[in-house]
VODO-632807 format. One line per 5 residues: number of its first residue (from 1); their letters; for each residue y, z negated, x of C-alpha. Coordinates in Angstrom, 3 decimals. Each point is the difference from the previous one (the first is absolute). Layout:
REM VODO-632807
NUM) a) Y:Z:X ~ ...
END
This chain:
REM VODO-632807
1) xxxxx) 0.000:0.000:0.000 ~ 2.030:-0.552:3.095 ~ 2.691:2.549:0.833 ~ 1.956:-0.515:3.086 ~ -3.655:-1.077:2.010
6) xxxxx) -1.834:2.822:-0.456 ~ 1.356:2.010:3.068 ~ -1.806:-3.394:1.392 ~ -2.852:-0.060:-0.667 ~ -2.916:-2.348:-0.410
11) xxxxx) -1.680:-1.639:-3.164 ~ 1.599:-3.769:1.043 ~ 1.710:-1.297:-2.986 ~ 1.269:-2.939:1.998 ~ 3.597:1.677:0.390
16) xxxxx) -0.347:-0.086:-4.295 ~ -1.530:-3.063:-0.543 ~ 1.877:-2.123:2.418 ~ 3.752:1.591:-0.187 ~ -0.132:1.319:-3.394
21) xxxxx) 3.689:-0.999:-1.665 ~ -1.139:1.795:-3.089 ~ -0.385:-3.651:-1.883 ~ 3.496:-0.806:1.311 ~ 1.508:3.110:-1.009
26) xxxxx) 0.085:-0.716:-3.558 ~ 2.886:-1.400:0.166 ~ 1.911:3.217:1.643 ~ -2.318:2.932:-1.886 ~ 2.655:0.156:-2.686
31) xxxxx) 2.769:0.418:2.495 ~ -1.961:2.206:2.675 ~ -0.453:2.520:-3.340 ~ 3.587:-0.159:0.194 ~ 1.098:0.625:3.422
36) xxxxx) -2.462:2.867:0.050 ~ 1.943:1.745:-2.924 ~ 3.305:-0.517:1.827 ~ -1.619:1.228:3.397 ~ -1.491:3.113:-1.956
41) xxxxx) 3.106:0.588:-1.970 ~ 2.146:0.351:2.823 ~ -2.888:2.298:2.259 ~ 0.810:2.579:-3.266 ~ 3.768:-0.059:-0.191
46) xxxxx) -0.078:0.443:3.896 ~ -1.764:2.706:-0.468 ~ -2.412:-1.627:2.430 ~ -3.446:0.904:-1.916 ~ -0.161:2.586:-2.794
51) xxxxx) 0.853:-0.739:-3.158 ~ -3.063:0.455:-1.868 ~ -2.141:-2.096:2.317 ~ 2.840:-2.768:-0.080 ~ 0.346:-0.169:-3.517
56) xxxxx) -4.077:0.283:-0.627 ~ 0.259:-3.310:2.283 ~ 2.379:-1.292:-2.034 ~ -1.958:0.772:-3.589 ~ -2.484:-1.959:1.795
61) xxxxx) 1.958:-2.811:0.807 ~ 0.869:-0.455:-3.434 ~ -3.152:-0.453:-1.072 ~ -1.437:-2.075:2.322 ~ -0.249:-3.920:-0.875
66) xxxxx) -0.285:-2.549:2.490 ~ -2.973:-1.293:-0.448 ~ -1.605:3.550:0.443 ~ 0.984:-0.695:3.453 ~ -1.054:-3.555:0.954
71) xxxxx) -3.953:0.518:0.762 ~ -2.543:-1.018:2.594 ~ 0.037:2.384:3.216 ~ 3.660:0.740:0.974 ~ 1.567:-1.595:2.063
76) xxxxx) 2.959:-0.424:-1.656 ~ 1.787:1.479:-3.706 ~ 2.396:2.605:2.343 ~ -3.743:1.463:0.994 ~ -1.365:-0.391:-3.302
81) xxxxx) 3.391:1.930:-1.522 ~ -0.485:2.836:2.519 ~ -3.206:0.442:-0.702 ~ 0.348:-0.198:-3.594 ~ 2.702:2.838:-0.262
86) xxxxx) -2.509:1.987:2.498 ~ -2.415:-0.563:-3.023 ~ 2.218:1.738:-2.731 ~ 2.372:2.051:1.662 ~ -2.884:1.970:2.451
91) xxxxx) 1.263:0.340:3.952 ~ 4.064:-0.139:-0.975 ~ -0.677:-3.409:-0.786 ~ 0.048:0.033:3.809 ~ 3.717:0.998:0.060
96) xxxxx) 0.913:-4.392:-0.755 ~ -0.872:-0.509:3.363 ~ 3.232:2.152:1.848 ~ 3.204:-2.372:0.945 ~ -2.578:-3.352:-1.214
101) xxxxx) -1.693:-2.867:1.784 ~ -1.870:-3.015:-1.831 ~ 2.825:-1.838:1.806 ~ 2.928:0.769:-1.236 ~ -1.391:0.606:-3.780
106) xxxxx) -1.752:-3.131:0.207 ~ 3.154:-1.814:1.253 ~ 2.387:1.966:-2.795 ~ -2.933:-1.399:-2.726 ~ 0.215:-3.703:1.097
111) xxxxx) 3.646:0.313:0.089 ~ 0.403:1.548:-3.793 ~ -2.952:-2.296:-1.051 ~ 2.224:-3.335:1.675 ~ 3.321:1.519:-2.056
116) xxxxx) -2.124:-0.855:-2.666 ~ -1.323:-3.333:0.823 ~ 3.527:-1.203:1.151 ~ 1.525:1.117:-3.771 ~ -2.889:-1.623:-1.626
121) xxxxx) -0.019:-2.865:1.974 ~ 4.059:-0.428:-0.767 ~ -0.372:0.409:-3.809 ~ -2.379:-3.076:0.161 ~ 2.223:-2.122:2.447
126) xxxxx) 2.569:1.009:-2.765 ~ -1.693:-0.866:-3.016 ~ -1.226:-3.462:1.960 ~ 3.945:-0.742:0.707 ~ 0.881:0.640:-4.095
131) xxxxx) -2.964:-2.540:-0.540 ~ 1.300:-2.794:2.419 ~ 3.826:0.666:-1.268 ~ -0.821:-0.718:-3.761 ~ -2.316:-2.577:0.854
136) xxxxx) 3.301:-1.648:1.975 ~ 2.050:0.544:-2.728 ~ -2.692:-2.614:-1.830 ~ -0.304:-2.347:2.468 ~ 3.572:0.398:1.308
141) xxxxx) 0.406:-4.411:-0.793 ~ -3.264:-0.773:1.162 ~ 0.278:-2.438:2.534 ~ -2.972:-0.446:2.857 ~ -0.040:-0.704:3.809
146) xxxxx) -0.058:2.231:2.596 ~ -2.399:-0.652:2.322 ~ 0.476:0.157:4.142 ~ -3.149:-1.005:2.076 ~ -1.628:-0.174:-3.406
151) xxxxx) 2.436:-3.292:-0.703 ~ 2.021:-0.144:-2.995 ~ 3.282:1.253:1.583 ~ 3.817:0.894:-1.571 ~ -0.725:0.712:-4.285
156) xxxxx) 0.415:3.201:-1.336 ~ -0.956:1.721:-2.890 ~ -3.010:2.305:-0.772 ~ 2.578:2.452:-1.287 ~ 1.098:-0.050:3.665
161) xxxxx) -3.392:0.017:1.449 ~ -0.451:3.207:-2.110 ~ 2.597:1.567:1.078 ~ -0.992:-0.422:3.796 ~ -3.122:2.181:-0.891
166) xxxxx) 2.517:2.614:-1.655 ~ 1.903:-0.252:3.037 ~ -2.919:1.078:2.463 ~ -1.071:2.810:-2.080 ~ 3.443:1.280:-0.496
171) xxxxx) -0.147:-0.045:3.948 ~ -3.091:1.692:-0.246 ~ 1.155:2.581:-2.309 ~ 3.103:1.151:3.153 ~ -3.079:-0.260:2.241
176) xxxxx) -1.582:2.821:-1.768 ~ 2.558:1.862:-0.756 ~ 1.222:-0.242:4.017 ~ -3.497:0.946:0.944 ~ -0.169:3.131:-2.442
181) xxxxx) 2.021:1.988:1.796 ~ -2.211:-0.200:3.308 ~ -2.865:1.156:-2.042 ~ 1.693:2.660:-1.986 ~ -0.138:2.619:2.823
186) xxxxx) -2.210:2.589:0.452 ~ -2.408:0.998:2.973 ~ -1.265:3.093:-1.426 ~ 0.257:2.939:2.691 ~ -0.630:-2.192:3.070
191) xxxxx) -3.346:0.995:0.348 ~ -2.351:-1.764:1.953 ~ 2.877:-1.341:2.476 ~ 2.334:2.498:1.376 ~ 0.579:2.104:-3.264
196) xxxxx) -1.412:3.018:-0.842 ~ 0.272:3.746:0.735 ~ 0.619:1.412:-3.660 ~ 3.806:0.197:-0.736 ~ 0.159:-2.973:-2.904
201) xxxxx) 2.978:-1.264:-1.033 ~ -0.427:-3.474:0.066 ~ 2.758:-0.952:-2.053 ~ -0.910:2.055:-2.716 ~ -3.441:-1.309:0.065
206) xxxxx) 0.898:-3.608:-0.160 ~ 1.719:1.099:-3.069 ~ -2.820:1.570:-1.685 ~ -1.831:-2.994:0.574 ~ 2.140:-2.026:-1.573
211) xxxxx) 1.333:-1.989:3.565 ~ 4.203:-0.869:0.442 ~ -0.475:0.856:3.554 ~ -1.368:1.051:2.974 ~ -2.152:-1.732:2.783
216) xxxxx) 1.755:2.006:3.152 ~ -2.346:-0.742:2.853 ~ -3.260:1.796:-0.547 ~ -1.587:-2.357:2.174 ~ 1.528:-2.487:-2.018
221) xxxxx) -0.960:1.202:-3.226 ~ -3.615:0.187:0.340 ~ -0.363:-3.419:1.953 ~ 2.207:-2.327:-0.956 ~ -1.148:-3.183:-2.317
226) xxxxx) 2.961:-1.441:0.036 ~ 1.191:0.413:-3.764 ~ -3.385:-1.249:-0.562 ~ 0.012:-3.255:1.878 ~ 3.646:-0.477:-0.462
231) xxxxx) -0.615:0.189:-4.332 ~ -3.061:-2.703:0.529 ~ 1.941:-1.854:2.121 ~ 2.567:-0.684:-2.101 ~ -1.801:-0.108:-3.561
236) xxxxx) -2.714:-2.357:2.246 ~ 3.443:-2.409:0.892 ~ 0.703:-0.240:-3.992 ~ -3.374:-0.830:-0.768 ~ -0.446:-2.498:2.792
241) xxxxx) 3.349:-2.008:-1.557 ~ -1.496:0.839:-3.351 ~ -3.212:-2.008:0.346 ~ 2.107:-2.854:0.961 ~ 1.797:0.217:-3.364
246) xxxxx) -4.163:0.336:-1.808 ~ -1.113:-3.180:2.209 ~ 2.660:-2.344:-1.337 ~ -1.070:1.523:-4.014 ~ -3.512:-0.913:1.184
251) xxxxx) 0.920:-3.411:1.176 ~ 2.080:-0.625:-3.203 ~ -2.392:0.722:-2.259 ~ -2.356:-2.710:1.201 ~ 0.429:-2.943:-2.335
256) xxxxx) 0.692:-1.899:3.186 ~ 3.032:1.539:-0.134 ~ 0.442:1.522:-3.864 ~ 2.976:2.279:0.423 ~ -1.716:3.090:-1.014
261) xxxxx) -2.385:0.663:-3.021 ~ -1.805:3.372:1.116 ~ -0.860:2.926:-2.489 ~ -2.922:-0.470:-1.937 ~ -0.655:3.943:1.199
266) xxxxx) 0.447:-1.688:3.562 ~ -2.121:-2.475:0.248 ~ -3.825:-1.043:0.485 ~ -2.775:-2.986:0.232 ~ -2.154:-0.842:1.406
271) xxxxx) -3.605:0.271:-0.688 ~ -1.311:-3.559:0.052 ~ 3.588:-2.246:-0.427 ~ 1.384:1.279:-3.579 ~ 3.196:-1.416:0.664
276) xxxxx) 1.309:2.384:2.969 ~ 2.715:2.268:-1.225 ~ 0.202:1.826:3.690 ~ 3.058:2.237:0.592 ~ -2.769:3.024:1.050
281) xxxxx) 2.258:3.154:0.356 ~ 2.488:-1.494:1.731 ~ -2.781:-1.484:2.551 ~ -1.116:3.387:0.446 ~ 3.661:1.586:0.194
286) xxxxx) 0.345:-2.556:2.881 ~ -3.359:1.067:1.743 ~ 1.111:3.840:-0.174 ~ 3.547:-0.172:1.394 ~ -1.759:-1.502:3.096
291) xxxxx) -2.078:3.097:-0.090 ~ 3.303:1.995:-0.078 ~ 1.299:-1.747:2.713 ~ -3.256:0.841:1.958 ~ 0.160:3.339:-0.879
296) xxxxx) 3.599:0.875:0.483 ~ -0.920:-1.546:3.734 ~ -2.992:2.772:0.223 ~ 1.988:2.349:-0.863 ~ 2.228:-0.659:3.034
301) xxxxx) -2.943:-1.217:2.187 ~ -1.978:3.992:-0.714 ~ 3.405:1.658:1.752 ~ 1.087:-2.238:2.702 ~ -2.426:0.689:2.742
306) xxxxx) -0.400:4.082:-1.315 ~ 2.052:2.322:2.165 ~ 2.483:2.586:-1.138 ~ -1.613:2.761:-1.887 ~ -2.169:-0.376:-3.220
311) xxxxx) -4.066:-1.728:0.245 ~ -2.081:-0.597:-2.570 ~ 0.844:-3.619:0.353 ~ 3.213:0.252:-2.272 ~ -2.524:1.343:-2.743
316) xxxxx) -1.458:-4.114:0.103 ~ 3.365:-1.317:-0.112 ~ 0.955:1.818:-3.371 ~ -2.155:-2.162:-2.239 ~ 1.371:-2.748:1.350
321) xxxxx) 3.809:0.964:-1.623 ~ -1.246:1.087:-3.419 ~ -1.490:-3.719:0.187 ~ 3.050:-1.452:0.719 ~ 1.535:1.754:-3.104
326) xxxxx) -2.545:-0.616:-2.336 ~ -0.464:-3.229:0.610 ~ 4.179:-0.781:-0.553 ~ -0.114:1.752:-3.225 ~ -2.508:-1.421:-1.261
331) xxxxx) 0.704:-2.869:0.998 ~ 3.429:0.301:-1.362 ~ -0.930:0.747:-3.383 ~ -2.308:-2.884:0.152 ~ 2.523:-2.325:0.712
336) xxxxx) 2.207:1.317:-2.457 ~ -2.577:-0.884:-2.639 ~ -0.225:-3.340:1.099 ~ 3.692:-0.731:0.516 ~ 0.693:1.757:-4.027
341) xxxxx) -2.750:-2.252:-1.752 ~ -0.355:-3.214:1.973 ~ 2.348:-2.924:-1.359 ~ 2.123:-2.646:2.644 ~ -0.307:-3.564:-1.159
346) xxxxx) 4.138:-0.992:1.028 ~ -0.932:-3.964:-0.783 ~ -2.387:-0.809:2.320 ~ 2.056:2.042:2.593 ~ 3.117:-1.618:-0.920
351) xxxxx) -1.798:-3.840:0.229 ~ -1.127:1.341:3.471 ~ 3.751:1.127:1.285 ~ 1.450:-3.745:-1.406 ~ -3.540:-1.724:0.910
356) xxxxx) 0.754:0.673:3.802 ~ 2.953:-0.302:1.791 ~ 0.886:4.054:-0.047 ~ 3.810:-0.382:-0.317 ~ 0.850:-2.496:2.920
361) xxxxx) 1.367:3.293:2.052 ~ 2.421:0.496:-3.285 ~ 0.976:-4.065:0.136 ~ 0.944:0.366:3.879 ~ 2.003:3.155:-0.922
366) xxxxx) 2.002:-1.721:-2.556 ~ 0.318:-3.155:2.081 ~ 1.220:3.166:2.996 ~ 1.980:1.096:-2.076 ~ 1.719:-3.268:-0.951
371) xxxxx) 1.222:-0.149:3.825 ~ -3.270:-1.447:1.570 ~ -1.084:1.669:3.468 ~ -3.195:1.735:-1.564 ~ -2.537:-1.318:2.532
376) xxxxx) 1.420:-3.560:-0.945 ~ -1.120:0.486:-3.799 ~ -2.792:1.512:0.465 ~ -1.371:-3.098:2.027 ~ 1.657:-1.966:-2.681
381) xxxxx) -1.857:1.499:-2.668 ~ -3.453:0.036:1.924 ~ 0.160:-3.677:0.396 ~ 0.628:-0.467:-3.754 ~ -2.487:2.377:-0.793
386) xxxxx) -2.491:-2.141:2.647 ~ 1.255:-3.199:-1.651 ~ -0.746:1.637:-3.754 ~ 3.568:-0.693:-1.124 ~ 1.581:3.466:0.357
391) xxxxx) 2.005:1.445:-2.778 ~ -0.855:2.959:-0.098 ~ 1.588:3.429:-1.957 ~ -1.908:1.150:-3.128 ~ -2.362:2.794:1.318
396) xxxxx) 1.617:2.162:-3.664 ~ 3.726:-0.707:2.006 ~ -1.156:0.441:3.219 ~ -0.737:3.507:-0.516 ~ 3.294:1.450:-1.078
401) xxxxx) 0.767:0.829:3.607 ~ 3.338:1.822:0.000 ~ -1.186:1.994:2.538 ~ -1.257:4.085:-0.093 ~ -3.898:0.139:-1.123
406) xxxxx) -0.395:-3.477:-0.745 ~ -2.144:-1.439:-3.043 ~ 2.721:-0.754:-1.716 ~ -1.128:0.855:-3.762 ~ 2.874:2.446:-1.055
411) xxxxx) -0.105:1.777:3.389 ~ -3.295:0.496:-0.675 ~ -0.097:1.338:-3.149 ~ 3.150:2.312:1.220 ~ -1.869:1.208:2.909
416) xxxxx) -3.423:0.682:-2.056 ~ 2.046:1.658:-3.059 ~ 1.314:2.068:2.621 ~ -3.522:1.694:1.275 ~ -1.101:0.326:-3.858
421) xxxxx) 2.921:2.031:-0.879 ~ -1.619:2.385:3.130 ~ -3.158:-0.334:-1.808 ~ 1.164:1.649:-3.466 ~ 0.847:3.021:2.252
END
């Protein structure tokens, strides 16, 4: 079934069996369809292949699906395409192969397949932020600790909290969009390396497959990873901060703690204690953002030692970014479920902010204030607060901070009114 080997020779289907990307390439057939049609297109208007052959191709092209194209025995879907349009179009199927190497196709199909994944993965980040801004909006008075070194620390309220998540997706969101326009170039006419004999233009082909730009370097173009490992890095960073933000919901819902009352939709038991309401998908939300991590580091660790010039390493490090993205929109949406259905219980919180002594920072600041050297009232109020006689501010005062971003209630509600407006557009 092989095409490329034959010249080869030999009955060994260890080269098929062992480097086969063909179960990989699902994920790019769609989008290697597509590059061929631009590639093709642009051979005819040249005038580089005659038009009847080019446009039998092309007949062929539309009627291939993808999965016609992702079986045992290639070596990859570019082989199983070629060999496919050999199949229906007789010999001037041949013609796909002039100005084309697997490299830079395969490159232009990763980079139009990652478009994709980045605009997916910032509708969800979107959608999560709407979720977390209304939810503020409810819990905008809700008054908890914050927690440093996992010790009740300054209060704040849950609105606030939530609006901390909204924050690092909204960061995530300019992430994307920064990274977009690194992938959003096309390598198409660099050949194997060093470009390619047949008189493309380049431009013009980036724009019938759908690219805002051009890759310049033909080297470049068909061996750089770097809009690869730079979009996992980045969407990798989120998720790592994200799964701090799912720890603390799995913590909380513990009636140890009792802040959060999961989903039922959320939730399991055990299969011998009937009472265990575990907090399941966010446990397993935490266990696959540490598999993101990994793989976002894979997909670095496959390039770094490679030299300049494309090996059939970079074909392993692929998987590992579609991982990445999967796994944060997913995950995303997962969270978002959560976050919409599970309910905050404010009084427990609130007897936890005025059951420890969370605003003694806010009593040395007034006392500071007052005309007190700061370091002298805040070893004032520590000895009262040793001594258990320290007045201390209401934790539902305390956080009307005057200052920008605090948890005071109104700036809250402001700020998260403010995204939700974004969200009716």
């Amino acid at each position: 079934m092989a095409l490329y080997r034959r010249w080869i020779g030999g009955g060994s289907d260890v080269v098929s069996s062992y480097t086969s990307s063909i179960e990989d390439d699902a994920e790019i057939a769609e989008e290697v369809i597509a590059v061929m049609k631009a590639h093709v297109s642009h051979l005819v208007e040249r005038g580089l292949v005659p038009r009847e052959d080019g446009e039998a191709i092309l007949k062929a092209l539309e009627e291939v699906r993808a999965e016609d194209l992702l079986k045992p025995g290639y070596e990859d879907v570019h082989e199983a395409l070629e060999d496919y349009l050999i199949k229906r179009a007789g010999p001037r199927g041949g013609w796909v192969g002039l100005g084309r190497s697997r490299n830079d196709h395969v490159a232009a199909a990763i980079r139009l397949k990652l478009l994709r994944r980045i605009d997916a993965l910032r509708a969800s980040a979107e959608r999560l932020i709407c979720a977390a801004a209304r939810r503020a909006v409810e819990y905008a008075d809700c008054v908890m600790p914050s927690f440093t070194h996992f010790q009740p620390a300054q209060p704040i309220t849950f609105g606030h909290y939530l609006l901390a998540l909204a924050e690092l997706l909204s960061d995530l969101t300019t992430a994307l969009n920064s990274v977009r326009p690194v992938v959003d170039k096309s390598p198409l006419g660099s050949g194997p390396s060093g470009g390619t004999s047949a008189p493309l233009d380049r431009a013009r082909l980036a724009q019938l497959a759908g690219f805002g730009g051009v890759v310049e370097n033909t080297l470049y173009a068909s061996s750089s990873r770097f809009f690869a490992s730079l979009a996992a890095s980045a969407v990798a960073s989120a998720l790592a901060e994200l799964s701090r933000f799912v720890d603390d919901f799995i913590a909380w819902s513990s009636p140890l703690i009792g802040y959060v009352e999961p989903p039922p939709e959320h939730v399991s038991t055990s299969s011998i204690m009937p009472h265990k309401r575990n907090p399941v998908t966010l446990e397993v939300l935490r266990a696959r953002i540490s598999e993101a991590v990994a793989d976002a580091l894979a997909l670095l660790a496959v390039q770094e030692k490679i030299g300049y010039g494309y090996s059939l390493d970079l074909q392993e490090a692929t998987r590992h970014l579609w991982r990445v993205f999967k796994t944060a929109e997913e995950g995303l949406d997962v969270l978002r479920g959560f976050l919409e259905g599970m309910k905050f219980h404010c009084d427990k919180a609130y007897r936890d902010a005025a059951g420890f002594p969370t605003t003694s920072s806010d009593a040395a600041e007034k006392m500071a204030l007052a005309g007190m050297p700061f370091r002298e009232a805040y070893f004032e109020v520590a000895e009262a607060v040793k001594a258990g006689s320290a007045q201390l501010p209401d934790p539902r005062e305390a956080v009307k901070r005057p200052v920008l971003g605090s948890p005071d209630p109104e700036a809250v509600r402001r700020s998260a009114m403010e995204r939700l407006a974004k969200c009716q557009h």
